[in-house]
C-alpha positions, 0 to 999 in steps of 0.5 A, spaced: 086 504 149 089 499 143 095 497 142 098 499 136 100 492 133 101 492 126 096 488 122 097 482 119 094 482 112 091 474 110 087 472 103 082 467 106 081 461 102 076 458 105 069 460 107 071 463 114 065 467 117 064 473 116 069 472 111 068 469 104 074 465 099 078 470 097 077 477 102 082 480 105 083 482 113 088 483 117 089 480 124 094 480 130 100 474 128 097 470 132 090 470 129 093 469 122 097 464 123 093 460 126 088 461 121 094 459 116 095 453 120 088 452 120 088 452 112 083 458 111 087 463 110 094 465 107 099 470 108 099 476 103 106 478 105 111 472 105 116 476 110 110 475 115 111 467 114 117 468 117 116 473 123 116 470 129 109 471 134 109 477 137 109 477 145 103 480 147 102 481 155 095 479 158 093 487 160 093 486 168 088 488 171 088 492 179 082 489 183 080 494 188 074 493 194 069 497 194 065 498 200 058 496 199 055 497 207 054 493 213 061 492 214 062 488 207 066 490 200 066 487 194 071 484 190 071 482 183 063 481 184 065 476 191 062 479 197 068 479 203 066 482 211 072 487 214 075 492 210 082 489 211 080 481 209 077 485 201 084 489 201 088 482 202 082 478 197 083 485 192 091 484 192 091 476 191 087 476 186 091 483 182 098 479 184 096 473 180 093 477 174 086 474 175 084 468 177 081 469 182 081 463 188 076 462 192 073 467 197 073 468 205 067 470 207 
């Protein structure tokens, strides 16, 4: 589901594709302004300028081990033997949002 974030609405000032000079969209704060940034685009609404980026949170992601026979799971596409190894590697990987360090096998 979308988190509803209010769009920011940017006139393009050059040639961004799909956008053509002159067209209006709207984006999240950090994709304006960095295309503002960028000089492609300008803000419609001064007061969005202004405003501070929003924070979004990176949505986190739960990883589980998922038995695929003969004793070994799968995690996030790595192949892991023993049940209780794929729960370690699963949580590991849960707790750091990810980045996936290197499998046991």
């Amino acid at each position: 589901m979308r988190s509803k974030v209010k769009p920011i609405p940017v006139r393009f000032i050059q040639k961004n594709a799909p956008y053509n000079v002159g067209e209006i969209a709207g984006f999240d704060m950090k994709v304006a302004r960095s295309l503002v940034n960028a000089k492609r685009a300008v803000f419609i609404n001064e007061s969005d300028a202004d405003a501070p980026e929003e924070a979004t949170a990176a949505p986190s992601k739960v990883f589980e081990a998922v038995h695929i026979g003969g004793g070994y799971y799968e995690v996030d596409g790595h192949r892991v033997k023993g049940k209780k190894a794929a729960e370690e590697y699963a949580a590991e990987l849960t707790k750091s949002h990810g980045e996936a360090p290197e499998a046991e096998e």
